[in-house]
C-alpha atoms as a printed R data frame, in Angstrom:
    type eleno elety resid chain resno       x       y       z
1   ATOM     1    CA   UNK     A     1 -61.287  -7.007  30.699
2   ATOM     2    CA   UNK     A     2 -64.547  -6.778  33.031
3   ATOM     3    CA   UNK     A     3 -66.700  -7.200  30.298
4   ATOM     4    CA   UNK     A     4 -65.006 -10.749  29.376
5   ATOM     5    CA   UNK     A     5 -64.869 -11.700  32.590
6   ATOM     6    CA   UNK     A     6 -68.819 -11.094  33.434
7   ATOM     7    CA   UNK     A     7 -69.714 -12.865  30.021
8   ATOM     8    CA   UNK     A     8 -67.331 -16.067  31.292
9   ATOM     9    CA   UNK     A     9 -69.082 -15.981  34.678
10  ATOM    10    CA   UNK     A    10 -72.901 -15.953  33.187
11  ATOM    11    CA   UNK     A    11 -72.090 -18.302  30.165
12  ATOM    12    CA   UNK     A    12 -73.947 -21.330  31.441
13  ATOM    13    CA   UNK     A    13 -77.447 -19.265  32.087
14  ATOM    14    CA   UNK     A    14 -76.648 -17.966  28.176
15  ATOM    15    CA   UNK     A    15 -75.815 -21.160  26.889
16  ATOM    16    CA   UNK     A    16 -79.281 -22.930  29.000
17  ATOM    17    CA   UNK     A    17 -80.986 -19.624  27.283
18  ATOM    18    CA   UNK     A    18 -80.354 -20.328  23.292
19  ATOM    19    CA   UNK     A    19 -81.187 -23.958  24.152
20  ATOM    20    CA   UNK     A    20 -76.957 -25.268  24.531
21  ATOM    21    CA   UNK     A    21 -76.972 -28.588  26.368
22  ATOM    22    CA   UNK     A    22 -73.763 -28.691  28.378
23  ATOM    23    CA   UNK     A    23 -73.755 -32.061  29.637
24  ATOM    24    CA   UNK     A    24 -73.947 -33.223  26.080
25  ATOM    25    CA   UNK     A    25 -70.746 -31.375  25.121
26  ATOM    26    CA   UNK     A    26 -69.704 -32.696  28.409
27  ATOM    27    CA   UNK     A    27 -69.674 -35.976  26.609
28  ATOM    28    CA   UNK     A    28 -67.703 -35.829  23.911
29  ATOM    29    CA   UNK     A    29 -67.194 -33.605  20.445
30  ATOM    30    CA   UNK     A    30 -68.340 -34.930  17.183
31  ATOM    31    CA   UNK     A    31 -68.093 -31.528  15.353
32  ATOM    32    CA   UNK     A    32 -69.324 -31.520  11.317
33  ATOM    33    CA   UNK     A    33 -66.634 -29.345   9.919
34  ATOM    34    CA   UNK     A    34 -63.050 -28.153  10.389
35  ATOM    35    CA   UNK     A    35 -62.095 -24.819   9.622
36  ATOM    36    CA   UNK     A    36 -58.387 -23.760   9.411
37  ATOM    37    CA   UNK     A    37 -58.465 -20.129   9.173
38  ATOM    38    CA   UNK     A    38 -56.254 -16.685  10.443
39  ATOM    39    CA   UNK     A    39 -55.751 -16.374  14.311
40  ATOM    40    CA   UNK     A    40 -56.861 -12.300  13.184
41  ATOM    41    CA   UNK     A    41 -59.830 -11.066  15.808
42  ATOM    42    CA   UNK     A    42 -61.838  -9.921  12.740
43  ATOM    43    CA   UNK     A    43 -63.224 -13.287  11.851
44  ATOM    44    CA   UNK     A    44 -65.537 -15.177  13.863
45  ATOM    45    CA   UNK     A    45 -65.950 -18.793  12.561
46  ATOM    46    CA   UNK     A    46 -69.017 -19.573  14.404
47  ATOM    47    CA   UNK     A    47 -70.445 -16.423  13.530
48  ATOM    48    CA   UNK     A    48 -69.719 -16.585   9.931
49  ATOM    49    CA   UNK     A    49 -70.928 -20.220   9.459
50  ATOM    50    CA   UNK     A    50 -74.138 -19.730  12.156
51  ATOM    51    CA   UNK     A    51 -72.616 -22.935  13.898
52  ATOM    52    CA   UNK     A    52 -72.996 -23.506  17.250
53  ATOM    53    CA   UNK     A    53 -71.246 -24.851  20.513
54  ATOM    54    CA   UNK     A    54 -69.830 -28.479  19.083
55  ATOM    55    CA   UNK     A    55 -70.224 -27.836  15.120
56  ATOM    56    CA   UNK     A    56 -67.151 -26.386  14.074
57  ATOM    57    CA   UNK     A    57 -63.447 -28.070  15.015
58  ATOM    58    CA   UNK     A    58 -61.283 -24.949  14.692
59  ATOM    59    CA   UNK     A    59 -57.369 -23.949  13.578
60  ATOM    60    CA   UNK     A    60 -56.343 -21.031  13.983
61  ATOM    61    CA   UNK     A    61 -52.840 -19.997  12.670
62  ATOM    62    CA   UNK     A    62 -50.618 -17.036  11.153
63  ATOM    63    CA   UNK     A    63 -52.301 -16.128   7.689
64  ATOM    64    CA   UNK     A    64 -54.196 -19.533   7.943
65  ATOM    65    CA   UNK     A    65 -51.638 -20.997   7.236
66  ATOM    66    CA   UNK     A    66 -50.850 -24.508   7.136
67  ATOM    67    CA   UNK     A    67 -47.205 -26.576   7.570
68  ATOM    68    CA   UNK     A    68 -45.825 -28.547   5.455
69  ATOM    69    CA   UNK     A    69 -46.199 -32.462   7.203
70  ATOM    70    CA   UNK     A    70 -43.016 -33.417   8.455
71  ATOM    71    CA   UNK     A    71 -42.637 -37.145  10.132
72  ATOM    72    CA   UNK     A    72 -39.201 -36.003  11.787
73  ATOM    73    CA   UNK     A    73 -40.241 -33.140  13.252
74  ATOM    74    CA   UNK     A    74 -44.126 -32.705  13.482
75  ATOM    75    CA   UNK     A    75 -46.139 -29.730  14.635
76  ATOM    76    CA   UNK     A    76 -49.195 -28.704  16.994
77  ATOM    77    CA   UNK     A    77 -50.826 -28.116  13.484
78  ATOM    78    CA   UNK     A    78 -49.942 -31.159  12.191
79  ATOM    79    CA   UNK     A    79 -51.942 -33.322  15.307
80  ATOM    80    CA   UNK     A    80 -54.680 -31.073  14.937
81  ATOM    81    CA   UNK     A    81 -55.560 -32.248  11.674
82  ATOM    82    CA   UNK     A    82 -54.694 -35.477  12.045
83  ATOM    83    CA   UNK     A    83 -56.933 -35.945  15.064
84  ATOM    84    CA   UNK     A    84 -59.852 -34.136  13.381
85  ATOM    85    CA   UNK     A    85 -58.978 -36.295  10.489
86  ATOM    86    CA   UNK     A    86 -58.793 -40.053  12.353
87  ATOM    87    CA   UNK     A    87 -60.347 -39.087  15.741
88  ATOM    88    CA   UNK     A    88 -63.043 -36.994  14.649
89  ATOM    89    CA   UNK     A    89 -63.713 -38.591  11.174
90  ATOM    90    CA   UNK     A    90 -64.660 -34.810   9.768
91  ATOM    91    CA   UNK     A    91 -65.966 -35.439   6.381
92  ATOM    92    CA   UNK     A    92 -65.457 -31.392   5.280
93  ATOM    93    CA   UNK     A    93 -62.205 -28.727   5.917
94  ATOM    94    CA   UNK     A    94 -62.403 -25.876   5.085
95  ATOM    95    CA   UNK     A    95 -59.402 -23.167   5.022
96  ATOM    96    CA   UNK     A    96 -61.088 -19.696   5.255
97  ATOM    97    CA   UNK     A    97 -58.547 -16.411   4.235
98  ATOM    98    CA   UNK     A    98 -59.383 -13.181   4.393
99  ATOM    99    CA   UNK     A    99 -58.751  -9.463   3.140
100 ATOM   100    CA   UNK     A   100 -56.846  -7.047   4.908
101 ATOM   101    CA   UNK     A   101 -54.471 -10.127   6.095
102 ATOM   102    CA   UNK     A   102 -51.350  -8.820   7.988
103 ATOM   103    CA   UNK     A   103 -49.819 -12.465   7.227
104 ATOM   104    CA   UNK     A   104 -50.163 -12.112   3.266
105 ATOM   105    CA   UNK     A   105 -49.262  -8.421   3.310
106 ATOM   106    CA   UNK     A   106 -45.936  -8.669   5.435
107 ATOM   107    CA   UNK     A   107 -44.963 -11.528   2.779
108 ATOM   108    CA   UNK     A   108 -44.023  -9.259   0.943
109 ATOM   109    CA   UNK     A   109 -46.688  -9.575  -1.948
110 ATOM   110    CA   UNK     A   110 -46.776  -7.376  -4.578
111 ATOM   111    CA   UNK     A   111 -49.398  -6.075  -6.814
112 ATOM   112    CA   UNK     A   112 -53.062  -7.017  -5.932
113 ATOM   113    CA   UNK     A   113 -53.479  -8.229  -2.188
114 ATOM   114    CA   UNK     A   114 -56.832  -9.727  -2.231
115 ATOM   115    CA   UNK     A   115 -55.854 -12.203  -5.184
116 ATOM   116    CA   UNK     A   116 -52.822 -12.610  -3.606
117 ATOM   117    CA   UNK     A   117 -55.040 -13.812  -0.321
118 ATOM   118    CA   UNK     A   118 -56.895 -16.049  -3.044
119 ATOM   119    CA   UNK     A   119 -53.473 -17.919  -4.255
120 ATOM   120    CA   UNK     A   120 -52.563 -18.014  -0.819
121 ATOM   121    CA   UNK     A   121 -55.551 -20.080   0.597
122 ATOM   122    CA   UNK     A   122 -55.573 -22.286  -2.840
123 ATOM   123    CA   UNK     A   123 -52.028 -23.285  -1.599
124 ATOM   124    CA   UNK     A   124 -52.735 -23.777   1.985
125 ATOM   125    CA   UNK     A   125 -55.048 -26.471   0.208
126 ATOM   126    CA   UNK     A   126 -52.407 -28.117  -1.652
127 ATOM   127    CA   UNK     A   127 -50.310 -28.743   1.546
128 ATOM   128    CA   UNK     A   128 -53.182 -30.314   3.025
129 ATOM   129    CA   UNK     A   129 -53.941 -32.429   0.254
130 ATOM   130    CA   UNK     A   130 -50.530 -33.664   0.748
131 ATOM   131    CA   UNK     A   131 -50.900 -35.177   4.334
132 ATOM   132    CA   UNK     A   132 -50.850 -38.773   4.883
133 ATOM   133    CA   UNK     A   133 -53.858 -38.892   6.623
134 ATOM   134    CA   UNK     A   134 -55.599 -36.859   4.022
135 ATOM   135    CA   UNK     A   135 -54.390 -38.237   1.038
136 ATOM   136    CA   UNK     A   136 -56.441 -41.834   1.003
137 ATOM   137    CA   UNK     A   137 -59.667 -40.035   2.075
138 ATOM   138    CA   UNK     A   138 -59.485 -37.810  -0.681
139 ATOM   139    CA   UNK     A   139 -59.182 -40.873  -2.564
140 ATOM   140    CA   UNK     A   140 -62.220 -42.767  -1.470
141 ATOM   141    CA   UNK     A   141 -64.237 -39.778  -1.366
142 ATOM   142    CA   UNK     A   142 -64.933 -39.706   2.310
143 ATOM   143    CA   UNK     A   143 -63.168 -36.476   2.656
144 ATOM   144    CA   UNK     A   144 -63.611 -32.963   0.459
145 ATOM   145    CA   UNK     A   145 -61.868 -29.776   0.799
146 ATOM   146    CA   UNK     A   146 -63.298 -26.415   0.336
147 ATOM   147    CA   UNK     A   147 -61.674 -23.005  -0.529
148 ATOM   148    CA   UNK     A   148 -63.331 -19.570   0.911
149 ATOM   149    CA   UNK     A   149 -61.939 -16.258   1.309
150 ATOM   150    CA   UNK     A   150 -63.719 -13.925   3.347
151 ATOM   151    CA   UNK     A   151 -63.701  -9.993   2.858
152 ATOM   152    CA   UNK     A   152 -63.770  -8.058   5.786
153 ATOM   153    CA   UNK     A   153 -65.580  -5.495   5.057
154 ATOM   154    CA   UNK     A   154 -68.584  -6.736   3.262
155 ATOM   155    CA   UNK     A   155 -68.945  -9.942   4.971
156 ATOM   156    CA   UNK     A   156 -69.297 -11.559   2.036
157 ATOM   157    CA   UNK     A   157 -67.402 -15.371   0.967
158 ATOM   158    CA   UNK     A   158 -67.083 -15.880  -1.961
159 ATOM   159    CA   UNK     A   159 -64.890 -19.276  -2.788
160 ATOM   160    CA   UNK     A   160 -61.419 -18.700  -4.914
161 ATOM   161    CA   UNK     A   161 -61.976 -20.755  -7.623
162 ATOM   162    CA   UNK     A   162 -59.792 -24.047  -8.272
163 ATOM   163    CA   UNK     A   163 -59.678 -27.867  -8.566
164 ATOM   164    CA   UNK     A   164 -59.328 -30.537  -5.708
165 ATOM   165    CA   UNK     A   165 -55.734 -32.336  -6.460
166 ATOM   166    CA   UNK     A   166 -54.508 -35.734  -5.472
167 ATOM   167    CA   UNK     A   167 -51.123 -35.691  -3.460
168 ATOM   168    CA   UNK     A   168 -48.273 -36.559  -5.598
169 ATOM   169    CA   UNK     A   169 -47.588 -39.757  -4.518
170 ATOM   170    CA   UNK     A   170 -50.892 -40.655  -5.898
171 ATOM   171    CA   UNK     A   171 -51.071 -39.389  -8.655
172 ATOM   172    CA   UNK     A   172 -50.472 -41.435 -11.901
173 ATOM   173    CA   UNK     A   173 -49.700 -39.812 -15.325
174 ATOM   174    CA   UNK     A   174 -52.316 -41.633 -18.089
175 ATOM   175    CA   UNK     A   175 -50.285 -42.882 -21.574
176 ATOM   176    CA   UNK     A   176 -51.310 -41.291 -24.337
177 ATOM   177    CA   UNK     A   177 -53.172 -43.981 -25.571
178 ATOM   178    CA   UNK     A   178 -55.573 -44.390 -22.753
179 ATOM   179    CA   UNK     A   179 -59.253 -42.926 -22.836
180 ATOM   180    CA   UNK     A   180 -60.091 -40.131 -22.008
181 ATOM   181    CA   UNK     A   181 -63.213 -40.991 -19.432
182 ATOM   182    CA   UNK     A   182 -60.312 -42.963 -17.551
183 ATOM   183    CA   UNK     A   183 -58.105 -39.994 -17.411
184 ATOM   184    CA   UNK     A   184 -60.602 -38.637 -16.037
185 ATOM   185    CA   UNK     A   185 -60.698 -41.283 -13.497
186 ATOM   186    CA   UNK     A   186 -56.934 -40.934 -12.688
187 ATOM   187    CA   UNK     A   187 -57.730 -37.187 -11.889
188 ATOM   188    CA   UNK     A   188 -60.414 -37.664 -10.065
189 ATOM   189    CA   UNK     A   189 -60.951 -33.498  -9.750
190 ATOM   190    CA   UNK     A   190 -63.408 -32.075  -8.001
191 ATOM   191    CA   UNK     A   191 -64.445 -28.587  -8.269
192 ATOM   192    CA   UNK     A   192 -64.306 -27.142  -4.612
193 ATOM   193    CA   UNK     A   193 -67.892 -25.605  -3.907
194 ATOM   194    CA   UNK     A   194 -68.454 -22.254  -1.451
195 ATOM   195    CA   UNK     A   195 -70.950 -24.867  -0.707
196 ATOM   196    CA   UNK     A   196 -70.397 -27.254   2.432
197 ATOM   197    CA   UNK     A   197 -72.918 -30.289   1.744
198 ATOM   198    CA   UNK     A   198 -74.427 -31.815   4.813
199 ATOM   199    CA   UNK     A   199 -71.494 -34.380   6.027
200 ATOM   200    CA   UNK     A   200 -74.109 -35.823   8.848
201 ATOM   201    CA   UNK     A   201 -77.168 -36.759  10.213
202 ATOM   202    CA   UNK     A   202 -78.380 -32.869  10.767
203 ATOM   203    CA   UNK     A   203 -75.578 -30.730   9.693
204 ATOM   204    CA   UNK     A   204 -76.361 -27.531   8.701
205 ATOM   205    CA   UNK     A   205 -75.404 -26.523   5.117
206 ATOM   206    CA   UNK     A   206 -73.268 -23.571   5.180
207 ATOM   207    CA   UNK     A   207 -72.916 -21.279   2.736
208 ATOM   208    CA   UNK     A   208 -69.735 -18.746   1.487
């Protein structure tokens, strides 16, 4: 516990030393990215993404895991995103899983446990995608979702491979008569890259 407490007590000379400026994070946040990831000590946001103090909005949960939105009865997740989402204007969320997850083992998963971490964090997405406040920004664009899974032991993130949805209520099914190219349209799928573009003026691209 000494050791944390002597880093806590010297962080302003090693923030003034890699060049942090305090009194602008003193004046507000306007991070580039949410991450939603596990609350597990082995992963290190920041570290993994090379962000520093004021890039990255961060959720931590069990597993990563995200709630299901619920008007009657909504959660400390649930304001999270919706302030990162309204308040923040992020552009880019990303939910991050990870092998050797306590959360996806103890679910009682059978068979292969890092592709069951993969389905896990493609479903996380589809929850999100079904949030109010997410729904019409996925719509206009203004808002993408990425997929990475992280593996513990190698460092390496690689993104689990799937397609942005619409939320259900916004979804239309196409006759069968309509063209294709406005099917498309309807869809409106988007692979999800490992790639997070630039969403502002200097954002640093990261890469899974």
């Amino acid at each position: 516990m000494e050791r944390f407490r002597d880093h806590a007590r010297t962080y302003s000379a090693r923030a003034a030393a890699y060049g942090v400026d305090l009194d602008r994070l003193a004046a507000g946040q306007a991070p580039y990215v949410m991450i939603i990831t596990c609350s597990d000590a082995r992963l290190v946001p920041a570290l993994i993404t090379g962000s520093r103090p004021g890039d990255l909005f961060e959720l931590r949960t069990h597993g990563g895991t995200v709630p299901r939105f619920d008007p009657e009865d909504p959660s400390g997740e649930a304001a999270t995103i919706e302030f990162a989402i309204e308040g923040l204007r992020i552009a880019d969320i990303i939910i991050c899983g990870h092998s050797h997850c306590e959360a996806v083992g103890s679910a009682g998963t059978a068979g292969d446990i890092t592709a069951a971490g993969h389905w896990h964090v493609v479903q996380q997405l589809d929850v999100l995608s079904d949030y109010p406040c997410v729904a019409p920004r996925l719509v206009d664009g203004t808002l993408r979702l990425h997929a990475w899974f992280h593996e513990i032991g190698t460092g390496h993130a690689p993104a689990p491979a799937r397609r942005q949805r619409l939320p259900p209520a916004l979804r239309t099914r196409p006759s069968r008569a309509e063209p294709r190219a406005r099917r498309g349209r309807h869809r409106r799928a988007e692979r999800v890259s490992s790639v997070v573009p630039a969403a502002r003026r200097g954002a640093p691209t990261m890469v899974g």
